[in-house]
C-alpha positions in Angstrom: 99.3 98.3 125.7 97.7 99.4 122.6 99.8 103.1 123.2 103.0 101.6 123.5 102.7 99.6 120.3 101.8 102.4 118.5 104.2 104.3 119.7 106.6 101.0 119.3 105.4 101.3 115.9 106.4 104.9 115.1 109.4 104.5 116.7 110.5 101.7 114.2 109.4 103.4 111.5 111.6 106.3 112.3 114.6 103.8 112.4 113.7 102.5 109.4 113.8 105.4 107.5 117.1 106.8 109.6 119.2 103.1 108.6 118.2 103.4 104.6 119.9 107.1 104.5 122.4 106.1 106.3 123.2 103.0 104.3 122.9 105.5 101.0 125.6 107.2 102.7 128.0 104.1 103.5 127.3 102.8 100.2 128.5 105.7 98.6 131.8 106.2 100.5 132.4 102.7 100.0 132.0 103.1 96.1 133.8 106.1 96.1 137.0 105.6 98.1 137.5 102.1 96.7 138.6 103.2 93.5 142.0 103.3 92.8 144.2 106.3 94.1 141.7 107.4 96.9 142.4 107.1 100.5 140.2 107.2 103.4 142.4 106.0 106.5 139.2 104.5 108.5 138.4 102.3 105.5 142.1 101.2 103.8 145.4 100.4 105.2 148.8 102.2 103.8 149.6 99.1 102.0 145.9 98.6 100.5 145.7 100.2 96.7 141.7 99.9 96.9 138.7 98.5 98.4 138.4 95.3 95.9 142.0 94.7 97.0 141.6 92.2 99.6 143.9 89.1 99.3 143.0 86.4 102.7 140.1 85.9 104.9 142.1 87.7 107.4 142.0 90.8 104.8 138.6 90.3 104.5 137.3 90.3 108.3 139.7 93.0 108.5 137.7 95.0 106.5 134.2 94.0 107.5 135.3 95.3 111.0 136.4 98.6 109.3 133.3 98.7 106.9 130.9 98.2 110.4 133.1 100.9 112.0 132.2 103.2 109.3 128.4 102.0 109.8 128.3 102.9 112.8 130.1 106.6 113.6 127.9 107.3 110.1 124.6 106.1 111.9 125.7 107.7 114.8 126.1 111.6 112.4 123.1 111.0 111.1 121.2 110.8 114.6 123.0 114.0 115.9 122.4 115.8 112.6 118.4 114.8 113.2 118.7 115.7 117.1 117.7 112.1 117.2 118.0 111.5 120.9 116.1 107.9 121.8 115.6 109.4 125.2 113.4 111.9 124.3 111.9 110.0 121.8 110.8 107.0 123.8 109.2 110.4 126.5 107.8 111.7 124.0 103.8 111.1 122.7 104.4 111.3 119.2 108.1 109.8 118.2 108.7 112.3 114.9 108.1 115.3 117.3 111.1 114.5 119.4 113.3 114.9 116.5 114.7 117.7 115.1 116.4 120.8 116.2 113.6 123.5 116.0 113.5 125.6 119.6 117.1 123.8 120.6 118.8 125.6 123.0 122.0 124.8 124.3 123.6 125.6 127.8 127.4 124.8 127.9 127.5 126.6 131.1 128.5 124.0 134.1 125.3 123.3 135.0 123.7 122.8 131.5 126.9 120.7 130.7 124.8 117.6 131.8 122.0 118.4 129.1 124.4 118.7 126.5 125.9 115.0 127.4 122.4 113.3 127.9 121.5 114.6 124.2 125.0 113.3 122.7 124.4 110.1 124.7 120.9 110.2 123.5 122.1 110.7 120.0 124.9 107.7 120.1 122.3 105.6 121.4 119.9 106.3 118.5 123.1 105.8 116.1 123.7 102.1 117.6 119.7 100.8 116.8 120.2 102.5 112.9 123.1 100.9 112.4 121.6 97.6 112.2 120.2 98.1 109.4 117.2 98.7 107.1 116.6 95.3 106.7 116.5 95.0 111.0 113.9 97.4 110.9 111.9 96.2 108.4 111.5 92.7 109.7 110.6 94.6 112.9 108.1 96.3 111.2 106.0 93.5 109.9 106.5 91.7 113.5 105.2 94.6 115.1 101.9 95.0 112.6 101.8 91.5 113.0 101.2 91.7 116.7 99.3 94.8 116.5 96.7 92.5 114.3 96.9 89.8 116.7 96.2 91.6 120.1 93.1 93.0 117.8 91.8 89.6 116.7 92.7 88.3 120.5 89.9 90.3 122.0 87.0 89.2 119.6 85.1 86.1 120.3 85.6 84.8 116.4 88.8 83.5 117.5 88.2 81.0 119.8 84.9 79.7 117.5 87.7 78.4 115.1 86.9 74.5 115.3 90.9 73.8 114.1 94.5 75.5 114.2 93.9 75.9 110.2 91.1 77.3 110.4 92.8 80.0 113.3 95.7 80.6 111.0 93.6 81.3 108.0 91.8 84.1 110.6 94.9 85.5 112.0 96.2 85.6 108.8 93.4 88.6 107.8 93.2 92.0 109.2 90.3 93.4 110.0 89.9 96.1 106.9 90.8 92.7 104.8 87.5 91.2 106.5 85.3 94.3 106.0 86.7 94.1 102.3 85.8 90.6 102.0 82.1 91.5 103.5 81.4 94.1 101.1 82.8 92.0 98.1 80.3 89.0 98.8 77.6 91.0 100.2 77.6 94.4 98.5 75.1 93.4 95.0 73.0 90.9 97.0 72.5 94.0 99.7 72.1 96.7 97.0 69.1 94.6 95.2 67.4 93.5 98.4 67.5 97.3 99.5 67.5 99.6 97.2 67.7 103.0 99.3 71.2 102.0 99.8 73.2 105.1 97.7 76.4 102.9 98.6 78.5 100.8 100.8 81.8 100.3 101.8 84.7 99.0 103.8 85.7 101.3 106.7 86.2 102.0 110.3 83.9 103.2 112.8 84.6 104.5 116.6 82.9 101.9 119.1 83.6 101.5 122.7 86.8 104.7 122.3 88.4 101.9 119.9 88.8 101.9 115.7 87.0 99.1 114.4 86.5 97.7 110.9 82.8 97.7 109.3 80.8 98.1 106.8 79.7 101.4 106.3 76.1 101.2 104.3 75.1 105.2 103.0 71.4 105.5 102.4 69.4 108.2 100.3 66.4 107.6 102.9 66.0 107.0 107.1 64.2 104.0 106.6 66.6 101.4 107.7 64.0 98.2 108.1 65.5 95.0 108.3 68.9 96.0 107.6 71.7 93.4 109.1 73.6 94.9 111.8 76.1 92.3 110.8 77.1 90.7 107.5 78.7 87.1 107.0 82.1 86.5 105.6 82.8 83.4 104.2 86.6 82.2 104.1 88.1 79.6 102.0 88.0 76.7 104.5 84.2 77.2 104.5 84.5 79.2 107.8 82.1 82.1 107.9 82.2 85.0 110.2 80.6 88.3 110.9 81.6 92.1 110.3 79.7 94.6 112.0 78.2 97.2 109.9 77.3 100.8 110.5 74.1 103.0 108.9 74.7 106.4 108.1 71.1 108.0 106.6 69.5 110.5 104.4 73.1 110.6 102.1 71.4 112.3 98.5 72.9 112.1 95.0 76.2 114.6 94.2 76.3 117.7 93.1 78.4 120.1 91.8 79.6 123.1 94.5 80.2 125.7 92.1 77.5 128.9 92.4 77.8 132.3 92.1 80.3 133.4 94.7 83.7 131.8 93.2 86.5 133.4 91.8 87.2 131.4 89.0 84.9 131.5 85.6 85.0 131.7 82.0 85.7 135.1 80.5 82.4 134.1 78.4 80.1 133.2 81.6 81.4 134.9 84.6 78.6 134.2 86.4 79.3 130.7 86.8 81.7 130.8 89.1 84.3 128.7 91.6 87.5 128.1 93.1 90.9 127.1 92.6 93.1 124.4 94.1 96.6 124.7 93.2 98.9 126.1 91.2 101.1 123.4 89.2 103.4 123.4 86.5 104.6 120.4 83.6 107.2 118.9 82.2 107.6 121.8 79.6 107.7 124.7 82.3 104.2 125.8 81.6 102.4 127.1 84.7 98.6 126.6 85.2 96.0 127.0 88.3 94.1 123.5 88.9 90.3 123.7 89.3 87.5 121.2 88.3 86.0 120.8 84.5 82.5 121.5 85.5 83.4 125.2 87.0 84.6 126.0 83.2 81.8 123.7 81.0 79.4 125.5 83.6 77.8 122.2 85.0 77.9 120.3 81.9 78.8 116.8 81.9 81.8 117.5 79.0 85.4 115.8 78.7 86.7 118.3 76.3 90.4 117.3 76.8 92.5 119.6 74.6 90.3 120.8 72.9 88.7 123.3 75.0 89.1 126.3 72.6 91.9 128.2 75.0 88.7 130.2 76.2 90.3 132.9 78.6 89.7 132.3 82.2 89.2 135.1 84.6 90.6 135.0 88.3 88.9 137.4 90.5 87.2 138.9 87.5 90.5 139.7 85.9 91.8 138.2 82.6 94.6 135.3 84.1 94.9 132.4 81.6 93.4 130.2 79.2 91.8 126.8 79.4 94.0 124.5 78.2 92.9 121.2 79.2 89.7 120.0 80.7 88.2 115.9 81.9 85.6 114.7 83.0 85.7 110.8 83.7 85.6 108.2 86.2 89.4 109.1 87.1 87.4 112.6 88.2 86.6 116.6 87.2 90.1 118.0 86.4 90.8 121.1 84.5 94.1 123.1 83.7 94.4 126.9 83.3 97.4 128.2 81.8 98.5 131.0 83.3 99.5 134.0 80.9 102.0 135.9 83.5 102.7 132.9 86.4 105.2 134.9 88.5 102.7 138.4 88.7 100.1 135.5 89.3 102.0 133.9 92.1 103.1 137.5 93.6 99.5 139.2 93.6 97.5 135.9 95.1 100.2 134.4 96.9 98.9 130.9 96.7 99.6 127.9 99.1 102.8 126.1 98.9 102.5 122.2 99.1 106.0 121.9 97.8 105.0 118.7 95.6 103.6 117.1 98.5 100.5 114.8 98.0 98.5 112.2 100.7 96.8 109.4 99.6 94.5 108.5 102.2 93.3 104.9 103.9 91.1 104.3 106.7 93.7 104.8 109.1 93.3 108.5 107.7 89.3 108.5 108.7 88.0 110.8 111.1 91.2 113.1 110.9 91.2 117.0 110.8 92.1 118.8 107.4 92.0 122.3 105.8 89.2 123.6 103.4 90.6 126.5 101.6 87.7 127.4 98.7 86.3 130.5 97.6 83.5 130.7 100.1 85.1 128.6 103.0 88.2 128.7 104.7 88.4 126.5 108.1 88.7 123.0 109.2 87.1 119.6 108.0 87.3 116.2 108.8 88.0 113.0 106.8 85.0 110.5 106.8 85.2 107.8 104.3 87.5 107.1 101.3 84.8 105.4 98.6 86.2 103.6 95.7 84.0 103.3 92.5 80.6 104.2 94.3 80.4 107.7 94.9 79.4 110.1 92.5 77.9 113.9 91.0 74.8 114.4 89.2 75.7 117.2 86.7 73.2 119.6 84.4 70.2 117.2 82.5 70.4 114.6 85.2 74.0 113.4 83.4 76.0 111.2 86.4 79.7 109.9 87.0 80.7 107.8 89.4 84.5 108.2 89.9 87.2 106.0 90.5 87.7 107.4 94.4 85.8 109.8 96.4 86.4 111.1 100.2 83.9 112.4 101.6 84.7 115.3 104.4 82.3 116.7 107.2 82.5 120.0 109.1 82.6 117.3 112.1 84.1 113.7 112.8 80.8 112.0 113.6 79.1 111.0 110.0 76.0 110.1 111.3 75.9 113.8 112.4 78.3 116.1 110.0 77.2 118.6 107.2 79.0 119.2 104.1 82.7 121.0 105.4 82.8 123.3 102.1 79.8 125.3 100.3 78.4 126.3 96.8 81.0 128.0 95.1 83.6 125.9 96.6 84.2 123.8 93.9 87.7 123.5 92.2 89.1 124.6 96.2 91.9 122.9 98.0 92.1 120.1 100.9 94.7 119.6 102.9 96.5 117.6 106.2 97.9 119.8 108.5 101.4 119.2 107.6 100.3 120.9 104.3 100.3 117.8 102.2 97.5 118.4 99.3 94.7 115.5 99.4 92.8 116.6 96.3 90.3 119.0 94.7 87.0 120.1 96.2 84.3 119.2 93.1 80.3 118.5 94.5 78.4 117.8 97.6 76.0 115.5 99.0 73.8 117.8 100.5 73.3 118.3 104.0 75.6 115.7 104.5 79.3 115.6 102.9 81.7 117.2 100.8 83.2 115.2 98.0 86.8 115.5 97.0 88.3 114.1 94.6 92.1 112.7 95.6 94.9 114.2 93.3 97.6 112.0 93.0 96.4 109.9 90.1 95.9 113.4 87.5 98.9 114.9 88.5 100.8 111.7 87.7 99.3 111.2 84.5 99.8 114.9 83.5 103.5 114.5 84.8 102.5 117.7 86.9 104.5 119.3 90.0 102.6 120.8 92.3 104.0 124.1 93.7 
């Protein structure tokens, strides 16, 4: 059951985002051939001067028919163009991998004739469901998460304590990261000053039983985990309390920085504090610059210099590259941007990753999934663990602290009772990434011998009106 809503789900999804192009497409031709003096023979009769030009309600059902006509040999393009063939997307595992045209071969010899026809049928098919519409698969959309949240609350025992259908509805009505969000709202001070080894806490999802389950995830700088609830109480509105599970994850120290002395990236006037770049990204006014953190350039110090950072040349594997032009260090995170003096003999020599302006924001339905770690030091695979907002931070030089805004934390394995730290010293300013090469954010400290901490991207390269290359 629960595969088949999933893939259910993706499948809808799919549609969803099939039906708005083609509308985009509908709507255009509609605007574009009803004007005056252009004819499209599906859409207008001989006698018809444009699309506005409709004169009875048999005009006008004579049109919608032609207007649903056109909505649906469109939808049905759009689905060939995509290789979207609903029978080998329903076969297939994963929906979005049936689609496309990459390693399509096609037989129109006799006997791979029948092939060729199933795909076309396939494709029509596929061209029918996105022709109902955006709106269709929309409403399917929240019916399907709706019963996705449903079957989930179903098989807990909280549901049948409710003593009333209001106080069910109100239940149903929450998923379960809503729940674990709730637990860590009203519990999280009152649990922080009854036990202070507690680093943190937060909402997030742990595997129990095979199955993704939402808890409360409590981080502690020590082992001793005396008295600590394995469940904390949720109190709703109607007075109604119930319990989220929570889960202890040890011996999780203070942040540090990650740069050391094996980077690539330094100061021209300390080159022996050293670490790593992430991107390569350019602004609004066609500059080019390499993103890395603030610390690697202050070397360690706590500093938010912002523009003023002197336009200190920067070396990039100990040769002259650019100069720092902008550097911050706040609660939004450790950001700093080099300006690069030649960016095309730059991009030529290094040959940086492409991300093509992608970004990811993650969510716990991101936790516990592979990425890449491309630093200085380490290049190789990581895993997502937690996505921490407003709790997580780095210790810099003189015992100075920030806490940023959000932090993921990434092991070299999925278990975070049991991971190390997925990048090493030196590694800070590197790059993670999904494996469809979508940038998450910048490498910038570690919690040692247990996490990396990365800083998500999304937020500075919005503010900076940055594109990433």
């Amino acid at each position: 059951m629960s595969g088949t809503l999933e893939k259910g789900i993706g499948i809808a999804i799919m549609l969803f985002i099939l039906s708005m192009i083609s509308e985009r497409v509908v709507t255009w031709i509609k605007i574009y051939f009803g004007k005056q003096g252009r004819r499209l023979w599906f859409l207008f009769n001989n006698d018809k001067k444009n699309l506005r030009e409709v004169n009875s309600k048999e005009d006008e059902k004579s049109m919608e028919v032609r207007v649903l006509g056109l909505n649906i040999c469109i939808s049905i393009f759009i689905a060939i163009g995509a290789n979207a063939n609903f029978f080998a997307i329903f076969k297939a595992s994963d929906p979005f991998m049936a689609v496309g045209w990459e390693n399509q071969q096609w037989d129109f010899s006799l006997n791979g004739l029948g092939f060729v026809f199933y795909t076309l049928i396939g494709c029509a098919l596929t061209g029918l469901f996105i022709s109902l519409g955006s709106k269709f698969w929309h409403d399917m959309l929240d019916l399907l998460f709706y019963t996705k949240n449903l079957r989930e609350k179903l098989s807990q025992k909280q549901t049948y304590e409710a003593s009333s259908t209001d106080e069910l509805d109100e239940y149903l009505a929450l998923d379960g990261s809503e729940l674990a969000q709730l637990a860590v709202d009203q519990n999280g001070s009152y649990l922080k000053v009854k036990f202070p080894n507690i680093n943190f806490l937060t909402d997030s999802v742990a595997i129990i039983d095979s199955q993704r389950k939402n808890v409360v995830a409590i981080y502690l700088i020590d082992s001793n985990v005396t008295n600590l609830p394995a469940h904390v109480p949720v109190k709703l509105p109607s007075g109604k309390v119930h319990q989220v599970e929570t889960e202890i994850i040890t011996d999780v120290g203070i942040g540090k920085p990650s740069a050391g002395l094996d980077g690539s990236v330094a100061k021209k006037s300390a080159p022996g504090y050293q670490g790593s770049a992430c991107c390569v990204a350019t602004d609004a006014s066609g500059f080019t610059y390499l993103v890395t953190n603030c610390h690697v350039l202050t070397e360690g110090d706590l500093k938010s210099p912002q523009d003023e950072t002197g336009n200190e040349d920067v070396l990039y594997n100990q040769k002259d590259t650019g100069d720092w032009s902008f550097g911050s260090m706040d609660k939004r995170g450790d950001f700093a941007l080099v300006k690069l003096k030649n960016p095309d003999q730059f991009i030529n020599a290094n040959e940086p990753q492409s991300y093509g302006g992608r970004l990811k924001k993650i969510t716990t339905a991101d936790h516990f999934k592979e990425v890449n770690i491309a630093g200085r030091v380490t290049t190789g695979k990581g895993y997502i663990i937690e996505n921490v907002k407003n709790d997580v931070g780095i210790m810099y030089n003189y015992g100075n602290s920030l806490k940023f805004n959000e932090a993921i934390l990434v092991g070299n394995i999925s278990d975070r009772k049991k991971c190390r730290p997925a990048s090493e010293q030196g590694d800070s300013g590197g790059a993670v990434y999904d494996n469809d090469q979508n940038l998450i954010g910048i490498i910038t400290g570690l919690i040692e011998g247990k996490f990396s901490i990365v800083i998500p991207l999304h937020q500075f390269v919005s503010d900076n009106t940055l594109n990433i290359y």
